[in-house]
MARPA-812922 format. One record per residue (C-alpha): residue in three letters; residue number from 1; z, x, y. Coordinates in pm, 1 decimal, always signed. Layout:
# residues N
pt resn:ALA&resi:NUM&Z:Z&X:X&Y:Y $
...
This chain:
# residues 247
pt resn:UNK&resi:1&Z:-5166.3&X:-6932.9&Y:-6085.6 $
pt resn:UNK&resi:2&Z:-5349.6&X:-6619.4&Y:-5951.0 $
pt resn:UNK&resi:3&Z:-5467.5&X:-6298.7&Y:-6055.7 $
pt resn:UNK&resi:4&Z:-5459.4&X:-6032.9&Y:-5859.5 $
pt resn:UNK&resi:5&Z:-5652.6&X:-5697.6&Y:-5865.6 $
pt resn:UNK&resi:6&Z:-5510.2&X:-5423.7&Y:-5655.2 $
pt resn:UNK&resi:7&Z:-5713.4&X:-5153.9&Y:-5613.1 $
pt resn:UNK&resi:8&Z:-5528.0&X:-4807.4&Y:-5448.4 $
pt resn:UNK&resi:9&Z:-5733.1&X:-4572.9&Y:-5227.1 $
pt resn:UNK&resi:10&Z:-5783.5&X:-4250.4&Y:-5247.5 $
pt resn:UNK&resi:11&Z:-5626.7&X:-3981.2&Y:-5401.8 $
pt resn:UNK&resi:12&Z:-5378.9&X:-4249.9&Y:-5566.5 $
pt resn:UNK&resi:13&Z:-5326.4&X:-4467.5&Y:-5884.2 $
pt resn:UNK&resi:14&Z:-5238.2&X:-4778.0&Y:-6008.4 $
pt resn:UNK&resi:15&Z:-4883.3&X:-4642.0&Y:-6008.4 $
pt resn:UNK&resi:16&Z:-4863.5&X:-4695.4&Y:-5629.3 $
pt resn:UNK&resi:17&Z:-4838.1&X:-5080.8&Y:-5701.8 $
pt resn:UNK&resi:18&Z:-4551.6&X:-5031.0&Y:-5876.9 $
pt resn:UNK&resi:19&Z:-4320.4&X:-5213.0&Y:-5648.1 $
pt resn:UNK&resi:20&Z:-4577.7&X:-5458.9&Y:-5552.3 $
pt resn:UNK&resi:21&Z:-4698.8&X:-5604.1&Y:-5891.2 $
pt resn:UNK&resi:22&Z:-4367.1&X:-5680.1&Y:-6034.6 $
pt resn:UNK&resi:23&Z:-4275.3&X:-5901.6&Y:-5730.3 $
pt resn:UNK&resi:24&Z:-4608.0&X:-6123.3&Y:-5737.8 $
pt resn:UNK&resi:25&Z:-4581.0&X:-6145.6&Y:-6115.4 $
pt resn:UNK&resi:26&Z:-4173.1&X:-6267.3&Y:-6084.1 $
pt resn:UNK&resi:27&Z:-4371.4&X:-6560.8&Y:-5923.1 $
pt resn:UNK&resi:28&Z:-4570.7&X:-6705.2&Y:-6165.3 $
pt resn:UNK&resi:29&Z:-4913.3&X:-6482.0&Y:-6109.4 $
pt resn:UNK&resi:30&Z:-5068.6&X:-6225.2&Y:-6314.0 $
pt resn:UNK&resi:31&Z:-5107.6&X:-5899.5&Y:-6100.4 $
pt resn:UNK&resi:32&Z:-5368.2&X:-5572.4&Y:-6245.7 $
pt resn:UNK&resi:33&Z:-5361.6&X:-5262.4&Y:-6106.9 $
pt resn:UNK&resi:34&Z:-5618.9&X:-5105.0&Y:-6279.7 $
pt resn:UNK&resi:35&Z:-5655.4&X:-4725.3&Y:-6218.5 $
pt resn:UNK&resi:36&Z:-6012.6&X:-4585.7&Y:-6082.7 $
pt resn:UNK&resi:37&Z:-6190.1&X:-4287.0&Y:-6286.9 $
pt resn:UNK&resi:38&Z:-6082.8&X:-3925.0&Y:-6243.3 $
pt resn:UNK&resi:39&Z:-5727.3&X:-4067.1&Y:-6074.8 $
pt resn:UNK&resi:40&Z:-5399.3&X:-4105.1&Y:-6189.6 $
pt resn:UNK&resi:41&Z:-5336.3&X:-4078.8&Y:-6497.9 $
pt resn:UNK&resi:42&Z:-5717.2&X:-4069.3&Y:-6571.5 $
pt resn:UNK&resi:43&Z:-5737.6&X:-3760.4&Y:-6351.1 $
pt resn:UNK&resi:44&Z:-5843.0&X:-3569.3&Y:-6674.1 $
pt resn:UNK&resi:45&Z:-6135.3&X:-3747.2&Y:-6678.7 $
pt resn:UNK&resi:46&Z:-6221.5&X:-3614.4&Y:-6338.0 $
pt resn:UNK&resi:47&Z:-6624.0&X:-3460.6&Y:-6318.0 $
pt resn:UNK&resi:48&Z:-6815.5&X:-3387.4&Y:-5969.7 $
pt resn:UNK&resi:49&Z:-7060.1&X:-3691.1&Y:-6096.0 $
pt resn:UNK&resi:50&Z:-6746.7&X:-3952.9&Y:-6015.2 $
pt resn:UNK&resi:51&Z:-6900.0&X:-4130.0&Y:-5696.8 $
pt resn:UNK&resi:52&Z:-6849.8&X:-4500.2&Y:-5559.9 $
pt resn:UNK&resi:53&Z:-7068.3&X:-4697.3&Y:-5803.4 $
pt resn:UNK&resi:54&Z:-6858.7&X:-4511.3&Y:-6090.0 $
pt resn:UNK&resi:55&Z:-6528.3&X:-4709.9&Y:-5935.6 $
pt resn:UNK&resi:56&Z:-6698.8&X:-5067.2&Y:-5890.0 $
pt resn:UNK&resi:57&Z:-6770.1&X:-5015.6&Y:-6255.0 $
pt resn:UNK&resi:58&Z:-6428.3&X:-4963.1&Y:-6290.2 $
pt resn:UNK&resi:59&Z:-6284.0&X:-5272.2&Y:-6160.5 $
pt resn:UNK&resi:60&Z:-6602.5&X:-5484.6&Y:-6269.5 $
pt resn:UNK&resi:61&Z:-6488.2&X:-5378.1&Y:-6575.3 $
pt resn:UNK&resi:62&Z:-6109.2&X:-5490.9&Y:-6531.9 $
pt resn:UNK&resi:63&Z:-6241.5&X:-5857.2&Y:-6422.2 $
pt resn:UNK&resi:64&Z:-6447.8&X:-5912.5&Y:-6722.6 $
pt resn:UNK&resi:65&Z:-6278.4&X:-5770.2&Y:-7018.7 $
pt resn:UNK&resi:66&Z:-5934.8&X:-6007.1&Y:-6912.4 $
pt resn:UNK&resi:67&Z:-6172.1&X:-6263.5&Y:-6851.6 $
pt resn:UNK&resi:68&Z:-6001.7&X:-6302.4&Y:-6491.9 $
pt resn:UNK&resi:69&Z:-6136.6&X:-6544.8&Y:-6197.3 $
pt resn:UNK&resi:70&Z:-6011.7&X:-6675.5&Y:-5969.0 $
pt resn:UNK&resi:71&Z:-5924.6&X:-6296.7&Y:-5853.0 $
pt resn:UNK&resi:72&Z:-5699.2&X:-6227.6&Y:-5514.2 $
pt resn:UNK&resi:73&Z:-5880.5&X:-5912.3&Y:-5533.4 $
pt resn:UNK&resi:74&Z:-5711.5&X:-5637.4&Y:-5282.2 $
pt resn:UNK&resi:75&Z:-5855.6&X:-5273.9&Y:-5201.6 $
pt resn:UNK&resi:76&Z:-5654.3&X:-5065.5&Y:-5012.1 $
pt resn:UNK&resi:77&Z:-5809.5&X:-4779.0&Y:-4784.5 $
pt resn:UNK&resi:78&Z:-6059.7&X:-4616.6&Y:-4945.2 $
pt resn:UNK&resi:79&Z:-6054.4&X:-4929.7&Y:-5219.3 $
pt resn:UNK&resi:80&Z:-6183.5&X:-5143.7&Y:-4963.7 $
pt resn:UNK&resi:81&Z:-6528.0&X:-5038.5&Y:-5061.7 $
pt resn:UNK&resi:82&Z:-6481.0&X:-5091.0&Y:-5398.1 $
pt resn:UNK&resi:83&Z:-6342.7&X:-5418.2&Y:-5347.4 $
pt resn:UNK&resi:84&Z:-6649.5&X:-5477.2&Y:-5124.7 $
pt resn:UNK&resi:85&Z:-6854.0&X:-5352.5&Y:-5385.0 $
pt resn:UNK&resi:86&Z:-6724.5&X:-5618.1&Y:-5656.0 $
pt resn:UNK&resi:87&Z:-6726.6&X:-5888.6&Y:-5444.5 $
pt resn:UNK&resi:88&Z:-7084.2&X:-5838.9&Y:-5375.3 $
pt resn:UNK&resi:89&Z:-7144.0&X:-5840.7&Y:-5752.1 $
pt resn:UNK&resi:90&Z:-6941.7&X:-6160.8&Y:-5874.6 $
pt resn:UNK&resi:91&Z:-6831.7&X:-6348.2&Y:-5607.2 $
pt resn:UNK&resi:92&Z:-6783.2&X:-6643.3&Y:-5854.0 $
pt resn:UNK&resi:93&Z:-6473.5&X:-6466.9&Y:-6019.8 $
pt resn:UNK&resi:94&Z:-6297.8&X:-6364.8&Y:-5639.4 $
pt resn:UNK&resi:95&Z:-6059.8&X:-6654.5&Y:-5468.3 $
pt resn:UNK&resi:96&Z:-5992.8&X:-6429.9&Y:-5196.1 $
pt resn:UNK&resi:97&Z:-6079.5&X:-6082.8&Y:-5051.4 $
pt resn:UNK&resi:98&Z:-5785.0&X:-5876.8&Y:-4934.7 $
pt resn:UNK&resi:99&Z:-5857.8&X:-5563.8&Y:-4687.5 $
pt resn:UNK&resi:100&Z:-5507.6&X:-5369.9&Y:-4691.8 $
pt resn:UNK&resi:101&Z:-5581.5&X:-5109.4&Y:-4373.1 $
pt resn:UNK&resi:102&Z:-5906.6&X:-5039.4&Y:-4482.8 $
pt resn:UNK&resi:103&Z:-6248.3&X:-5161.1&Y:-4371.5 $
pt resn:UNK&resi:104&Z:-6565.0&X:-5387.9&Y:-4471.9 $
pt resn:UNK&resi:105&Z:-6832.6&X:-5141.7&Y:-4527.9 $
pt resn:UNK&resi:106&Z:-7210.9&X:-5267.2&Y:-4460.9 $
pt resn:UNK&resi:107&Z:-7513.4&X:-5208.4&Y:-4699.4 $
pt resn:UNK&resi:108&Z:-7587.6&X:-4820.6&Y:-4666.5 $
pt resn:UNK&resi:109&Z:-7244.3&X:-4777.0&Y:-4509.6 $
pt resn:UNK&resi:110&Z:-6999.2&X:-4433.0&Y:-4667.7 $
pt resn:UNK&resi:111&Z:-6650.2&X:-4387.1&Y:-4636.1 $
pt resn:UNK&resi:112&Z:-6722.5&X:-4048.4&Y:-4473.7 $
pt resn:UNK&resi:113&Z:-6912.7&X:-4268.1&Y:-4206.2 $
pt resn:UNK&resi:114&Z:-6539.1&X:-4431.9&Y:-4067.6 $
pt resn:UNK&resi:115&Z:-6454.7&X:-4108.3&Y:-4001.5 $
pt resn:UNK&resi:116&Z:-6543.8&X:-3898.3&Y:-3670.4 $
pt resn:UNK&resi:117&Z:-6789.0&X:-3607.4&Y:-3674.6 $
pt resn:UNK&resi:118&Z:-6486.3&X:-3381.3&Y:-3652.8 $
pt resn:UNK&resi:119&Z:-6298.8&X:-3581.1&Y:-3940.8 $
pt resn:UNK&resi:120&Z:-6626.0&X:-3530.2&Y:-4143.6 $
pt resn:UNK&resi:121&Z:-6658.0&X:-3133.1&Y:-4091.4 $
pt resn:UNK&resi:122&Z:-6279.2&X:-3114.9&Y:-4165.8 $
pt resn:UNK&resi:123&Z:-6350.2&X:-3290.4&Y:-4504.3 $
pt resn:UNK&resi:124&Z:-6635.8&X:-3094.1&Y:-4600.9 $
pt resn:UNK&resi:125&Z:-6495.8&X:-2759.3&Y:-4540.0 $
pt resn:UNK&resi:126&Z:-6173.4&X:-2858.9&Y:-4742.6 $
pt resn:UNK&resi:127&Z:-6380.9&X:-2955.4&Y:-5041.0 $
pt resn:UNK&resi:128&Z:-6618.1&X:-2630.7&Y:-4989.4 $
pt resn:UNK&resi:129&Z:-6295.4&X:-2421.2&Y:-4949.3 $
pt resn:UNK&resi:130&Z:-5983.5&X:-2559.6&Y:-5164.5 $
pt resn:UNK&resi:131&Z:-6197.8&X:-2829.6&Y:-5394.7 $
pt resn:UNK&resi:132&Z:-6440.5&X:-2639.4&Y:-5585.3 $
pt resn:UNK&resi:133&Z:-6700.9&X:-2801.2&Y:-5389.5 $
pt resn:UNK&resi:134&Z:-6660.5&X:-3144.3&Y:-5485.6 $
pt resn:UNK&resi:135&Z:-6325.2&X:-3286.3&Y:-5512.5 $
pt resn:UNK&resi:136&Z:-6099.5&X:-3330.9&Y:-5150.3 $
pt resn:UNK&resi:137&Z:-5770.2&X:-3194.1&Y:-5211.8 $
pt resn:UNK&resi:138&Z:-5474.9&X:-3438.9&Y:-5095.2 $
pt resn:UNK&resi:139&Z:-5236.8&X:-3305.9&Y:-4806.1 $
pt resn:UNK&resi:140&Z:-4938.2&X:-3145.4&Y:-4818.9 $
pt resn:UNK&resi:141&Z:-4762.8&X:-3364.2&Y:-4557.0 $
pt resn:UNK&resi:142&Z:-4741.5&X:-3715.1&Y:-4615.9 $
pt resn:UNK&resi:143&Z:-4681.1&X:-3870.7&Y:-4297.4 $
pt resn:UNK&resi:144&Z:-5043.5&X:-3986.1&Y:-4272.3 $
pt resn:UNK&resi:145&Z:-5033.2&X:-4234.4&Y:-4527.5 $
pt resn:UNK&resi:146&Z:-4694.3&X:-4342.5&Y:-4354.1 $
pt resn:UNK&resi:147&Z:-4466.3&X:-4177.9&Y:-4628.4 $
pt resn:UNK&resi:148&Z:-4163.6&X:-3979.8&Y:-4449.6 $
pt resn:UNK&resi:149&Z:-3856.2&X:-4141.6&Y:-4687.9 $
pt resn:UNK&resi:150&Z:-3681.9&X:-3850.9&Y:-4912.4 $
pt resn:UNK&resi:151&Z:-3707.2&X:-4057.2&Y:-5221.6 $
pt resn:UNK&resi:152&Z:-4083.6&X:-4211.7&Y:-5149.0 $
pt resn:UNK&resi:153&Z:-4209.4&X:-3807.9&Y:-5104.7 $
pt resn:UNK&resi:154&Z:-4035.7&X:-3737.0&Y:-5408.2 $
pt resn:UNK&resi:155&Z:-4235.0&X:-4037.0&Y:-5578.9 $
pt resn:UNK&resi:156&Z:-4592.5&X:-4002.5&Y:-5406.7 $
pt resn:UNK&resi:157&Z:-4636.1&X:-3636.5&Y:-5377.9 $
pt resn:UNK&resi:158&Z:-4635.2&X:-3532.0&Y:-5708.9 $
pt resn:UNK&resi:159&Z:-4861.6&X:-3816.5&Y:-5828.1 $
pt resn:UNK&resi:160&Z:-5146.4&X:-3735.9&Y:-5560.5 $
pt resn:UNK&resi:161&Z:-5456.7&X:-3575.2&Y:-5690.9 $
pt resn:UNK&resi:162&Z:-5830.3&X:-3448.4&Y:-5549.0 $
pt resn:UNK&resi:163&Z:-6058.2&X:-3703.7&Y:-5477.8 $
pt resn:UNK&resi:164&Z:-6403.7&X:-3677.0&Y:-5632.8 $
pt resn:UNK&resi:165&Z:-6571.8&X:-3654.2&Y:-5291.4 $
pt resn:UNK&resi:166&Z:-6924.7&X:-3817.4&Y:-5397.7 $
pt resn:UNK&resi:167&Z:-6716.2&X:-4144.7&Y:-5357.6 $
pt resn:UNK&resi:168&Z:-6679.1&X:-4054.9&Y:-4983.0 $
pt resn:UNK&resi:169&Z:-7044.2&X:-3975.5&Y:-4930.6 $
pt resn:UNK&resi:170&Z:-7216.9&X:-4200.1&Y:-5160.4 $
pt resn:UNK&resi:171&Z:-7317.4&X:-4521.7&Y:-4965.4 $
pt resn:UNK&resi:172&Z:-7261.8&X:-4871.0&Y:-5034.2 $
pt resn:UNK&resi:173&Z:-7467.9&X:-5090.9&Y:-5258.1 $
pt resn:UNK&resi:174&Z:-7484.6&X:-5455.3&Y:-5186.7 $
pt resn:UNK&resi:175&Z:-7707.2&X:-5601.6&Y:-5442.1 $
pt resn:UNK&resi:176&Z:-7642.4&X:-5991.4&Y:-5383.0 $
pt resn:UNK&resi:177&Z:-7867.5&X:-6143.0&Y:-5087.7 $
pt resn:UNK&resi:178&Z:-7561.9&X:-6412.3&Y:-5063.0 $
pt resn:UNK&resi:179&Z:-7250.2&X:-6248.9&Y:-5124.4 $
pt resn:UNK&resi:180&Z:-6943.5&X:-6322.6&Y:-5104.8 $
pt resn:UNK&resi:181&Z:-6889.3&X:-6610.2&Y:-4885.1 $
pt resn:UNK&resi:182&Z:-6471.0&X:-6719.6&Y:-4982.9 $
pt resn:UNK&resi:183&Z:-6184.7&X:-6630.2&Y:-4703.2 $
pt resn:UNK&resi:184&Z:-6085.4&X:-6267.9&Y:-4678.1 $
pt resn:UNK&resi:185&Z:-5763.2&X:-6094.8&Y:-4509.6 $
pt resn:UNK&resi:186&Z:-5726.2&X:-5796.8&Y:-4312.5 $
pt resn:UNK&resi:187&Z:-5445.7&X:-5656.7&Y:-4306.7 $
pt resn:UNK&resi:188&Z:-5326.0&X:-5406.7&Y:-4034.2 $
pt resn:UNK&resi:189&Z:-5068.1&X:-5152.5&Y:-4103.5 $
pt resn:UNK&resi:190&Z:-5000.8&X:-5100.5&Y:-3718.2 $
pt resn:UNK&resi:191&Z:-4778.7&X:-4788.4&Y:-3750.4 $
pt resn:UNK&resi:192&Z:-5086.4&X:-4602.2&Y:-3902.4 $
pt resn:UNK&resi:193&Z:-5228.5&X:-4369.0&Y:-3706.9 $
pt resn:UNK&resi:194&Z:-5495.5&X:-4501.2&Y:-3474.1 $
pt resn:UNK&resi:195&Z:-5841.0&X:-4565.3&Y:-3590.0 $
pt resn:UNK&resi:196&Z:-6171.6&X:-4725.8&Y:-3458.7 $
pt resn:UNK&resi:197&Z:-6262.4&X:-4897.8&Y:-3797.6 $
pt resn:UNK&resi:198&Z:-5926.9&X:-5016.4&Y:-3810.8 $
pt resn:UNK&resi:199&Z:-5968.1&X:-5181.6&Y:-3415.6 $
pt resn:UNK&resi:200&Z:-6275.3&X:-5302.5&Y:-3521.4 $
pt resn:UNK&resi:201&Z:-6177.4&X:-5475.8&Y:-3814.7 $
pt resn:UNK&resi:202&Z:-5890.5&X:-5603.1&Y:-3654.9 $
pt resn:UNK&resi:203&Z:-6149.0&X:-5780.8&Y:-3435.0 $
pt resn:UNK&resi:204&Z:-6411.0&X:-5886.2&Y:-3668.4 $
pt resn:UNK&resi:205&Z:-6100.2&X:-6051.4&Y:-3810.5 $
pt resn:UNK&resi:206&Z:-5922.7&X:-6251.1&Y:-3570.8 $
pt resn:UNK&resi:207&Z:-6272.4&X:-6365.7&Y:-3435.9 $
pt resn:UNK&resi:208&Z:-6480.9&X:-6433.5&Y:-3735.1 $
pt resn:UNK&resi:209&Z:-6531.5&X:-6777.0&Y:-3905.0 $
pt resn:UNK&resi:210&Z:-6348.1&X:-6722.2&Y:-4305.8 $
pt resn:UNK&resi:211&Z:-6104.6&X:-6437.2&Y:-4157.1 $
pt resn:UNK&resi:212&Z:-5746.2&X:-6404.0&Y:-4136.5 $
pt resn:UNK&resi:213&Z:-5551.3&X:-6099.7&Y:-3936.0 $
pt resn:UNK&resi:214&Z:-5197.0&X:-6023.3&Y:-4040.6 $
pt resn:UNK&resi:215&Z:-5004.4&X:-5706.5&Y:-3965.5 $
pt resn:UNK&resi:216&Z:-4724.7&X:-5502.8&Y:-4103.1 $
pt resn:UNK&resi:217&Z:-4509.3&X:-5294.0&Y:-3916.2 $
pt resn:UNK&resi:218&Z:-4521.9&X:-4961.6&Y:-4105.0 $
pt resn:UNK&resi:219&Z:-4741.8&X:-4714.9&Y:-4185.7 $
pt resn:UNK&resi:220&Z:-5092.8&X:-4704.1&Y:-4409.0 $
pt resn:UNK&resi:221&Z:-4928.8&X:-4637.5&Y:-4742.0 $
pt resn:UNK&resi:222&Z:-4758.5&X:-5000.8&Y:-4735.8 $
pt resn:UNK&resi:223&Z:-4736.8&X:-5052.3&Y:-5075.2 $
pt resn:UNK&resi:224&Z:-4450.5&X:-4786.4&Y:-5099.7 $
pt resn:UNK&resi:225&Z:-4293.6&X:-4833.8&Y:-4794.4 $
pt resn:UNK&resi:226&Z:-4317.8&X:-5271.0&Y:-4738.8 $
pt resn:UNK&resi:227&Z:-4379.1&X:-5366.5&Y:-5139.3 $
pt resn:UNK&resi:228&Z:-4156.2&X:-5716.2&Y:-5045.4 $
pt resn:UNK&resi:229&Z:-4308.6&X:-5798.1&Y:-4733.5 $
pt resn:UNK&resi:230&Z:-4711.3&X:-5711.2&Y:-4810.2 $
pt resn:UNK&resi:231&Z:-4606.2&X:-5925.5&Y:-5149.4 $
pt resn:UNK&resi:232&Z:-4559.6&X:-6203.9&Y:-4929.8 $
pt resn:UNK&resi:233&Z:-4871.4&X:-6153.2&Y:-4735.3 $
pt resn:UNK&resi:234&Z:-5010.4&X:-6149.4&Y:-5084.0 $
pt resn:UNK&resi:235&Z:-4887.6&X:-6453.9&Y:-5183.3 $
pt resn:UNK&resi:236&Z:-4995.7&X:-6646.9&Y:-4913.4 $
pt resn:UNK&resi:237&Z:-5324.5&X:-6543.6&Y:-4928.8 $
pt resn:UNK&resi:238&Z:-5332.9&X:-6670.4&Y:-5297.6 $
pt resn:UNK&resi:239&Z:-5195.9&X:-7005.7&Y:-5161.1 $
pt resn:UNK&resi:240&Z:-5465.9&X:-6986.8&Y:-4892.4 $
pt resn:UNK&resi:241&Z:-5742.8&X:-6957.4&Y:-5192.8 $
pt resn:UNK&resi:242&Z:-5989.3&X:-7252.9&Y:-5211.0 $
pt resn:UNK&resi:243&Z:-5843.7&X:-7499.8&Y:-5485.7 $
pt resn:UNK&resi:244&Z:-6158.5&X:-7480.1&Y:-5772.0 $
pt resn:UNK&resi:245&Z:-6327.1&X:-7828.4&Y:-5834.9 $
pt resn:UNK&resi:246&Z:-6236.1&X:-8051.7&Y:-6094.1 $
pt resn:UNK&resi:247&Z:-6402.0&X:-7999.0&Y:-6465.6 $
């Protein structure tokens, strides 16, 4: 049996794993999807101080108060770096590192910095303009994340809040000279809109010694719009985990 951690991106929840968790749970693993700071239903906790480190807290926090290893631990989009982030801290609790159309940040590496220059001014002017100077409001149209379905708007929308935006400019911390070193998964949501980081992980993937690539054919938000099928990409990368010693 696995546990799994899914970790949502920005400007979601844990509810976005709603249609996900049940599925890997009906077979016989445990599935978290814990809910990052000043998100969600935590969005009341919401404070301009809320940057990266605050969020690997977060999920560090998940792993060690269910006593959980073992972990298929999956970060989606902007929960890549987070995932990144607690893999560099306790790579003894993680089976497997999932990267759901999101990338593998470096040491000193930002979200912002996977974005172009232009992407970057866009993003700062938003937060200056609409966000009170620190929190990026989420768009009004949807069909960036990949969510165009009547019923999935009517779900997603509503649910969306700002992003603190220190966790978009705060960089990475890796604090373990050895890392993570298990098998990790990149997953491509090819009907996304076209990115470089998403090209270049796609390549670091196929090519690198301890990678898998897998795609799905839909758009970035998969876990609304292809819950069954990224389950089963799920689930094989649980069966893919290394088998632990015996005592």
């Amino acid at each position: 049996m696995a546990a799994f951690v899914l970790v949502h991106g920005s400007m979601h929840g844990g509810w976005c794993w709603r249609r996900v968790a049940p599925l890997l749970r009906a077979a016989g693993h445990e599935a978290y999807a814990p809910t990052l700071t000043g998100l969600g239903e935590r969005a009341h906790l919401a404070h301009p101080g809320i940057d990266l480190d605050t969020h690997v807290r977060d999920v560090l926090g998940v792993l060690e108060y269910e006593d959980l290893d073992r972990v298929v631990l999956v970060g989606h989009s902007y929960g890549a770096l987070v995932v990144t982030g607690v893999a560099d801290r306790v790579p003894e609790r993680i089976a497997h590192l999932v990267y759901l159309d999101g990338a593998e940040a470096g040491d000193g590496q930002a979200v912002l910095d996977f974005f172009p220059p232009e992407g970057q001014a866009a993003r700062r002017a938003l937060v200056d303009a609409e966000g009170d100077g620190w929190r990026l409001p989420p768009p009004a149209d949807l069909t960036g994340f990949g969510v165009t379905a009547e019923e999935d708007v009517a779900w997603v929308r509503p649910k969306l809040v700002p992003q603190p935006f220190k966790t978009f400019t705060q960089p990475l911390r890796l604090v373990n000279a050895a890392g993570f070193a298990g098998p990790k998964t990149f997953v491509a949501c090819v009907e996304a809109p076209a990115a470089g980081w998403r090209e270049a992980m796609a390549e670091r993937a196929r090519a690198g010694p301890g990678w898998r690539y897998r795609e799905l054919a839909t758009g970035h938000d998969a876990m609304v719009t292809a819950p069954r099928q990224l389950a089963d990409l799920l689930l094989a990368a649980a069966r893919a985990a290394p088998t632990p010693p015996a005592p």
